[in-house]
VEXROLO-532235 format. One record per residue (C-alpha): residue in three letters; x, y, z; residue number from 1; chain. Coordinates in nm, 2 decimals. Layout:
["ALA", [X, Y, Z], NUM, "A"] ...
END
This chain:
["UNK", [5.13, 8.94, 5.33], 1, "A"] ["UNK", [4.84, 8.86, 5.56], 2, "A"] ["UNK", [4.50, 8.71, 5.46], 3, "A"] ["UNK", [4.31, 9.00, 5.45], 4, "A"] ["UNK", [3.98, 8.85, 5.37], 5, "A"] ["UNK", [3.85, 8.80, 5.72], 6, "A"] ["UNK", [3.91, 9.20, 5.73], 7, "A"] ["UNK", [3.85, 9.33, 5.43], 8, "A"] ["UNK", [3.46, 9.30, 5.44], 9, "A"] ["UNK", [3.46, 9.54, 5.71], 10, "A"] ["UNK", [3.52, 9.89, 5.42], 11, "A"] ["UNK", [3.27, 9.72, 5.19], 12, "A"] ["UNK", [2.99, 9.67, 5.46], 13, "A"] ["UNK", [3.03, 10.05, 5.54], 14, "A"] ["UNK", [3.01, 10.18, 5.20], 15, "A"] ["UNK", [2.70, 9.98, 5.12], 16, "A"] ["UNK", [2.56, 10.10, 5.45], 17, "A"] ["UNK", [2.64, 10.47, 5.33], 18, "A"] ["UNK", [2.44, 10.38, 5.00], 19, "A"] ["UNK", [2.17, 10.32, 5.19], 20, "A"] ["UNK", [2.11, 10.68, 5.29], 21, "A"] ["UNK", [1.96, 10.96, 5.07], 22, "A"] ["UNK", [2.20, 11.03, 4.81], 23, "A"] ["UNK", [2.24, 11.42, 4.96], 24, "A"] ["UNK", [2.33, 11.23, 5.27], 25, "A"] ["UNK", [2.60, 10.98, 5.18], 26, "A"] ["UNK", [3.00, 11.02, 5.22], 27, "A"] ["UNK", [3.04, 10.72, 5.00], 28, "A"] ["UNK", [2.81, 10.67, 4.67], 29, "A"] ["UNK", [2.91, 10.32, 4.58], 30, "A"] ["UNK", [2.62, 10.14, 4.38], 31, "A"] ["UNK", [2.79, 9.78, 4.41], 32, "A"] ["UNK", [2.92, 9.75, 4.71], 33, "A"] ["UNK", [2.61, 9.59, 4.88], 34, "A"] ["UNK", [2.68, 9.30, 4.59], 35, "A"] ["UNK", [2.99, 9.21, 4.71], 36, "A"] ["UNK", [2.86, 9.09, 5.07], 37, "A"] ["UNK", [2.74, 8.77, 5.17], 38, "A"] ["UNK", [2.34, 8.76, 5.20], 39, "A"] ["UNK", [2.35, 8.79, 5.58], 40, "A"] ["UNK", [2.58, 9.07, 5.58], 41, "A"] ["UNK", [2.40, 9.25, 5.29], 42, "A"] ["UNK", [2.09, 9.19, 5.51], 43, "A"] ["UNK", [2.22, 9.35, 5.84], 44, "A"] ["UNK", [2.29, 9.73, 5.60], 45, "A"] ["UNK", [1.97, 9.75, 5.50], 46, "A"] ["UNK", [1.72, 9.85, 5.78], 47, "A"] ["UNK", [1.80, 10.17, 5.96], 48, "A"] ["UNK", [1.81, 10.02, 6.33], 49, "A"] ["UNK", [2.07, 9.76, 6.22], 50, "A"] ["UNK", [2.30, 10.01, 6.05], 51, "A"] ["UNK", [2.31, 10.27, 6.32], 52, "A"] ["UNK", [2.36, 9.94, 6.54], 53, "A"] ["UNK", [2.69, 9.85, 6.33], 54, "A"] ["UNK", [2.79, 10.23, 6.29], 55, "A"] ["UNK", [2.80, 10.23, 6.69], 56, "A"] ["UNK", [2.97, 9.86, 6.71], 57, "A"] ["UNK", [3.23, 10.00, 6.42], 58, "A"] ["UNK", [3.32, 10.34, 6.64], 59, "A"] ["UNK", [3.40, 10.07, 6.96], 60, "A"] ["UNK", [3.69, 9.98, 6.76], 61, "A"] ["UNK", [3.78, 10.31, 6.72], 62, "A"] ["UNK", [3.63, 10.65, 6.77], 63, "A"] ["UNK", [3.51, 10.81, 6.43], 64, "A"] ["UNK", [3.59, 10.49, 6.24], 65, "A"] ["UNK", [3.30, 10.44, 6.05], 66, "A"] ["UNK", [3.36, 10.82, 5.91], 67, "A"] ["UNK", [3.71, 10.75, 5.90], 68, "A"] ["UNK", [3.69, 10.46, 5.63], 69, "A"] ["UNK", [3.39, 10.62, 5.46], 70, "A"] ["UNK", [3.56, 10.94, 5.37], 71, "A"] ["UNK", [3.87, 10.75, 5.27], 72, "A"] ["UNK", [3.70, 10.58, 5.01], 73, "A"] ["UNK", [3.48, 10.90, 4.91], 74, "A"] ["UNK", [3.90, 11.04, 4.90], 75, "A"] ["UNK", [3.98, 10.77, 4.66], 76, "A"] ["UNK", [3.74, 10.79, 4.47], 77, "A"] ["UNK", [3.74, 11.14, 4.38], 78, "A"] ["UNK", [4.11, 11.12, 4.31], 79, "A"] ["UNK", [4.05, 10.85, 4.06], 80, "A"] ["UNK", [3.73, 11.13, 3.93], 81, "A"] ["UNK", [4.09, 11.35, 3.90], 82, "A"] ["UNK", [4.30, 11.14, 3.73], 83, "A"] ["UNK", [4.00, 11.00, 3.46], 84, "A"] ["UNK", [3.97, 11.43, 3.35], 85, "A"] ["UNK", [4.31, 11.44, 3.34], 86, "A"] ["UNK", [4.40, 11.17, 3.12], 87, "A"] ["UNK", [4.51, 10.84, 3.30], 88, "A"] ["UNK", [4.55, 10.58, 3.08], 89, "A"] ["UNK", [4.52, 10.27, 3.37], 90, "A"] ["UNK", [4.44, 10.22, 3.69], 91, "A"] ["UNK", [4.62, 9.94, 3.93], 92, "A"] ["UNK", [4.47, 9.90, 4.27], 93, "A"] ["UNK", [4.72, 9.75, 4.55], 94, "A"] ["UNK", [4.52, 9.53, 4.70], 95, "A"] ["UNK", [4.23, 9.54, 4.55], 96, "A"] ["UNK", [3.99, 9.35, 4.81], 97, "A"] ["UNK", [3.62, 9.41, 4.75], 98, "A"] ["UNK", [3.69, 9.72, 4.66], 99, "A"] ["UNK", [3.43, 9.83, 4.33], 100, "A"] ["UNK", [3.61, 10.15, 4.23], 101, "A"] ["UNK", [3.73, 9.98, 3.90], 102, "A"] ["UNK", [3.48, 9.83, 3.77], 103, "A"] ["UNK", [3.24, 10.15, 3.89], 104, "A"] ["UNK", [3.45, 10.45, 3.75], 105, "A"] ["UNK", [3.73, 10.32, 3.53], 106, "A"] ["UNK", [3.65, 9.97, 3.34], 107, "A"] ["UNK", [3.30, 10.17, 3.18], 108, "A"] ["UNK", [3.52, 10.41, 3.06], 109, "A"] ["UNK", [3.77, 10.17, 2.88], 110, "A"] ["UNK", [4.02, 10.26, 3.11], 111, "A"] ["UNK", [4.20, 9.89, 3.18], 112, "A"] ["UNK", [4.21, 9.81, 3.58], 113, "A"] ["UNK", [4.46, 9.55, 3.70], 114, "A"] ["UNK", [4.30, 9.43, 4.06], 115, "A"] ["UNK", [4.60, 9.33, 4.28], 116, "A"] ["UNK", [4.58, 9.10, 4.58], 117, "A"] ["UNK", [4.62, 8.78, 4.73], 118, "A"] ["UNK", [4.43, 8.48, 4.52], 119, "A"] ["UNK", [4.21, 8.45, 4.81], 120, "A"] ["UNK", [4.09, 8.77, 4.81], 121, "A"] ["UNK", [4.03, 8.76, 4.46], 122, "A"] ["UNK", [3.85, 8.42, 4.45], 123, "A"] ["UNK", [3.61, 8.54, 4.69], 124, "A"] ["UNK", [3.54, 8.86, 4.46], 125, "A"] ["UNK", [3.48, 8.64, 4.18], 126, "A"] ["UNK", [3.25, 8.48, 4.39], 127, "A"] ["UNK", [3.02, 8.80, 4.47], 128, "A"] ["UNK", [3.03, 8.94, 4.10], 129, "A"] ["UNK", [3.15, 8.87, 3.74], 130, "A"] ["UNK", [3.49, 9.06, 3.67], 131, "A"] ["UNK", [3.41, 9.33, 3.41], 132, "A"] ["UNK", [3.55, 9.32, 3.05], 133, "A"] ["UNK", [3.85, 9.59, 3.08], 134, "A"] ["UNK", [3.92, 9.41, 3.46], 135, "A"] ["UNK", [4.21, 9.20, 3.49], 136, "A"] ["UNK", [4.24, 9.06, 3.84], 137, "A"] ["UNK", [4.64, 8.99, 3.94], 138, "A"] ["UNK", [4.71, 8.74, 4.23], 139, "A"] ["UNK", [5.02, 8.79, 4.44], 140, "A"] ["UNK", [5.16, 8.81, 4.74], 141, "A"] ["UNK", [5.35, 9.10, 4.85], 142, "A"] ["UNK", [5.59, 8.95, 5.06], 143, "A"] ["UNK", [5.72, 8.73, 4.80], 144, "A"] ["UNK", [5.62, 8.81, 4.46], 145, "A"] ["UNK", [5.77, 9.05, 4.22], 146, "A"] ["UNK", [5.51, 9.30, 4.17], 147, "A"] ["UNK", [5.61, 9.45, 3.79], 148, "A"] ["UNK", [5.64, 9.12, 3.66], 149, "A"] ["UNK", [5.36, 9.00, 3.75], 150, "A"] ["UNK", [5.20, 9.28, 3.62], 151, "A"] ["UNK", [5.35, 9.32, 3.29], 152, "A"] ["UNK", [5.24, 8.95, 3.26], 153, "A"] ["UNK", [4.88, 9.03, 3.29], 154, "A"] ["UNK", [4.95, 9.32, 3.00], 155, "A"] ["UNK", [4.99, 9.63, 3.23], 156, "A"] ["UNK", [5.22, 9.90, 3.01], 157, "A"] ["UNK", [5.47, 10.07, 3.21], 158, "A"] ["UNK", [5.47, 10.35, 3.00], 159, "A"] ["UNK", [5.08, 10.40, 3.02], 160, "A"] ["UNK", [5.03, 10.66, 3.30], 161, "A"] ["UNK", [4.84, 10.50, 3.56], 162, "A"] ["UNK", [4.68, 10.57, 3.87], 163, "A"] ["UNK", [4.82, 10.34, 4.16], 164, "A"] ["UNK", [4.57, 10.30, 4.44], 165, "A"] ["UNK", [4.74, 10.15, 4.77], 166, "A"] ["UNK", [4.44, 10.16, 4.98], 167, "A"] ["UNK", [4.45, 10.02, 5.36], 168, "A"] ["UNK", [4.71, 9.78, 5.29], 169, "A"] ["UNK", [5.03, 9.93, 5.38], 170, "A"] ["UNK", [5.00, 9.85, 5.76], 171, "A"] ["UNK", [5.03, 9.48, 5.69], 172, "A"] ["UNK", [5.27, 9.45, 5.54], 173, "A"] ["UNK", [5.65, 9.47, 5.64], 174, "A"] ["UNK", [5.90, 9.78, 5.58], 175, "A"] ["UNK", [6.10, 9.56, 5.29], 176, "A"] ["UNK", [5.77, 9.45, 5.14], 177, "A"] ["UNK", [5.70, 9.88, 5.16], 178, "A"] ["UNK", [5.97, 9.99, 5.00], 179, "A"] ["UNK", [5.97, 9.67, 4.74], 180, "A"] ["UNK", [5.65, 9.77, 4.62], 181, "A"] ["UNK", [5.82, 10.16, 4.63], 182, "A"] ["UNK", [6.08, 10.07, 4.42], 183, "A"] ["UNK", [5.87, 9.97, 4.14], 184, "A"] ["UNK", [5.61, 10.25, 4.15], 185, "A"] ["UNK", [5.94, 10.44, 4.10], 186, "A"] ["UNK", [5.94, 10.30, 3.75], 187, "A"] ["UNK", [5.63, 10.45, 3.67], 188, "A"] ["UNK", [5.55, 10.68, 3.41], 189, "A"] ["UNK", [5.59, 11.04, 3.42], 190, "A"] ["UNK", [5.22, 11.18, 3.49], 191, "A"] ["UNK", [5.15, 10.90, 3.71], 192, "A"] ["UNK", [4.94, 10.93, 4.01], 193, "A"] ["UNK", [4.98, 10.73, 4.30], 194, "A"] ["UNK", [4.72, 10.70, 4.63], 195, "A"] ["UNK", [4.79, 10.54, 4.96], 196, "A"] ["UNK", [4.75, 10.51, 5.33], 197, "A"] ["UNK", [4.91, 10.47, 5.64], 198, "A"] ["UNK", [4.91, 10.44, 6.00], 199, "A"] ["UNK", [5.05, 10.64, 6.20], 200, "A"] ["UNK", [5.39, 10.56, 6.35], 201, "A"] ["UNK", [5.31, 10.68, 6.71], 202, "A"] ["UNK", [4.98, 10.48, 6.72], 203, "A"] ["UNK", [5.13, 10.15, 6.67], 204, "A"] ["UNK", [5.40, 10.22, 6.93], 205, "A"] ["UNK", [5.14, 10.34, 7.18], 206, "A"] ["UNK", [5.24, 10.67, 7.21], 207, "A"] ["UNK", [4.92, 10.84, 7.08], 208, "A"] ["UNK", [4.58, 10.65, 7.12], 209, "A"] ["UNK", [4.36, 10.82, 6.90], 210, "A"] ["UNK", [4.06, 10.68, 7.07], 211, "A"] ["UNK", [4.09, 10.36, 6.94], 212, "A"] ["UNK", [4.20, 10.11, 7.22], 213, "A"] ["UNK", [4.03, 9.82, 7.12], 214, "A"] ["UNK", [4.17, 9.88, 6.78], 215, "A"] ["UNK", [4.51, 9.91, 6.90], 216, "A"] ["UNK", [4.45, 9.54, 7.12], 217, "A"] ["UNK", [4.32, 9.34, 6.83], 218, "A"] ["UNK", [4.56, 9.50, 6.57], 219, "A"] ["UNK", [4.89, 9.55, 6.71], 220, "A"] ["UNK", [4.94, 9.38, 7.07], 221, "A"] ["UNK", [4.98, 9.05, 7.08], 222, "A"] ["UNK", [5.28, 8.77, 7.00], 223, "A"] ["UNK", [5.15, 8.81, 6.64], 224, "A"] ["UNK", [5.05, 9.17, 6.58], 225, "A"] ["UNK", [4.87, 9.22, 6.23], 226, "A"] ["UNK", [4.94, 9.58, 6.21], 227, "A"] ["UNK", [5.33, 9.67, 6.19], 228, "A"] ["UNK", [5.40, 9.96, 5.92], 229, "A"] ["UNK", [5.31, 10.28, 6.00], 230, "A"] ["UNK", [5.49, 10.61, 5.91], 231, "A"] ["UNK", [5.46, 10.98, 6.09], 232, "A"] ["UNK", [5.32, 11.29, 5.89], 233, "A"] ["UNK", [5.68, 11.40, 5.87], 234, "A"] ["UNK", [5.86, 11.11, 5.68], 235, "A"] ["UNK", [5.58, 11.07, 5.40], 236, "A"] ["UNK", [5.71, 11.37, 5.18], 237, "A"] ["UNK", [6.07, 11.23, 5.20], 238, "A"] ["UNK", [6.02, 10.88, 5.20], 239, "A"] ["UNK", [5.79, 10.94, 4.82], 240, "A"] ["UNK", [6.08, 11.18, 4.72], 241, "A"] ["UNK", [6.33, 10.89, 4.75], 242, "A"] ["UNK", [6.16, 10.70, 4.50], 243, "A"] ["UNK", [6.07, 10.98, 4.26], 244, "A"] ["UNK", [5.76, 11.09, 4.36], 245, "A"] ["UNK", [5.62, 11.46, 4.47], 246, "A"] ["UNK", [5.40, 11.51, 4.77], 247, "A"] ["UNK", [5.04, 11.65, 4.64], 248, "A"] ["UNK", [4.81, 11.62, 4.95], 249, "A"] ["UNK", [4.80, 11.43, 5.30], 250, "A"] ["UNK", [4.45, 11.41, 5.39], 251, "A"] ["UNK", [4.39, 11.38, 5.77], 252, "A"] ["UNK", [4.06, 11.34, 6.01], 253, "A"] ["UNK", [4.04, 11.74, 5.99], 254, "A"] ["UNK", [4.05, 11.79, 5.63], 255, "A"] ["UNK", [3.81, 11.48, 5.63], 256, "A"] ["UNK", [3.56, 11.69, 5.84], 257, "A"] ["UNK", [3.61, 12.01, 5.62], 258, "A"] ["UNK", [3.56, 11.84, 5.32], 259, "A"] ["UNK", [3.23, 11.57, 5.38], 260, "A"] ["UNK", [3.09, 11.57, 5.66], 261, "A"] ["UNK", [3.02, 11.95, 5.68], 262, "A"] ["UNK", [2.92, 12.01, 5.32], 263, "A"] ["UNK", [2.62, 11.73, 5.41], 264, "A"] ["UNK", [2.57, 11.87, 5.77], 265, "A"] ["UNK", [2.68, 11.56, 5.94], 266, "A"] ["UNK", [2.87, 11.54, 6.25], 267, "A"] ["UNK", [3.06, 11.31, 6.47], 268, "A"] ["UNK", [3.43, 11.21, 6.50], 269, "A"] ["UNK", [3.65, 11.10, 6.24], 270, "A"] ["UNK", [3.91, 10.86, 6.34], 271, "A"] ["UNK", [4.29, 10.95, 6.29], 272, "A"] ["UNK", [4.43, 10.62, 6.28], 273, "A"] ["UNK", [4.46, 10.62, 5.95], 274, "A"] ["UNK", [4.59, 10.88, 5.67], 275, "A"] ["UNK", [4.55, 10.91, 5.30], 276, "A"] ["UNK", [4.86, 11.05, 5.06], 277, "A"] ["UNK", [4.80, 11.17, 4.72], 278, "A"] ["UNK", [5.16, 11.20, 4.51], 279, "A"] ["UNK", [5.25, 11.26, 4.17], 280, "A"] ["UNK", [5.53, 11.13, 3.92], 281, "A"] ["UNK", [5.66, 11.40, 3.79], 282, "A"] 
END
């Protein structure tokens, strides 16, 4: 899998530049997120000027990003909301990054979260705040490493129903590494939940832009490119039927809009580069 940590600051600085608005205002309420940045980068958030200043440098990348990742972790978190009412009895988030949504939501409410990533990742979250009692961090690699062993090691049930989050991690990885982590999410147990996002297949192959050129040039040209997964709309329903799972919801830049941005009266594009999935283990 590849090193995400020189990428995966970029979600956390926009939810802790989204808590900097009035609360009626925000698309993403997250309380810790500003901890988990470096002082200069927790710095830039803070003052209006600057943040409207990285808001316009993030849509360069890609029209409507900023929106885009900010509503996809507002999405995340209110299926994890869902899943605490209705029971869940852990939470595992695939790749974990700085994400807070454990130790916000879950770990206060004795719920045990198992943080997978690469040690890296992990070591630099450490770093930025003290894991919280009921947070078990897991380092692997996905590529390689066997991912319900090394769970079960850290003491992960796989009869407890859990909540799987797979958040902005699927395009780095390869198809086998996909369906590897696939096949043992099809173990889980019945009343699971599982989260997870993708790129779409047409935008890595260059079919469909999506206003997002420069994202497209850094990410997936190249010798090396860093994105290579994606799926299309169509082969998400049968791709999470093959390993057991039912379709609930694929949440697009659309639904997005309909469901944020207008409720708190704010506009501008939502990028489509990316897609969210909610499923359920029946």
């Amino acid at each position: 899998m590849v090193d995400k940590t020189g990428t995966a600051y970029g979600p956390i600085v926009i939810a802790a530049g989204e808590y900097r608005l009035p609360e009626g205002r925000r698309l993403v309420s997250d309380s810790l997120a500003a901890a988990m940045l470096p002082g200069t980068m927790r710095w830039i958030v803070g003052p209006a000027p600057l943040r409207r200043l990285l808001m316009s440098m993030t849509d360069r990348e890609a029209s409507g990003l900023w929106n885009s990742i900010a509503c996809r972790k507002r999405y995340f978190d209110d299926r994890l909301a869902e899943a605490i009412d209705e029971g869940i009895e852990a939470v595992v988030l695939l790749g974990a990054g700085f994400d807070t949504r454990g130790y916000r939501m879950a770990a206060p409410r004795g719920i045990p979260v198992y943080e997978v990533d690469m040690a890296v990742n992990l070591d630099a979250k450490r770093k930025r705040m003290p894991v919280p009692v009921n947070v078990v961090q897991v380092p692997i690699d996905f590529e390689t490493d066997d991912l319900g062993t090394m769970l079960a090691a850290c003491g992960h049930r796989p009869e407890a129903r859990t909540l799987f989050v797979w958040e902005g991690v699927t395009q780095y990885l390869t198809e086998p590494a996909v369906r590897a982590t696939l096949r043992f999410l099809s173990t889980a147990a019945s009343g699971s939940r599982l989260g997870f996002t993708y790129v779409p297949r047409d935008f890595l192959d260059g079919t469909e832009s999506y206003g997002a050129a420069r994202a497209h040039r850094r990410f997936v040209q190249g010798r090396d490119p860093i994105w290579t997964y994606g799926l299309s709309p169509a082969e998400v329903e049968p791709l999470l039927a093959e390993y057991g799972w039912q379709l609930r919801e694929q949440a697009d830049a659309a639904g997005h809009t309909k469901r944020y941005l207008e409720p708190l009266g704010r506009s501008g594009p939502v990028s489509d580069i990316e897609r969210c999935v909610y499923a359920a283990k029946p």
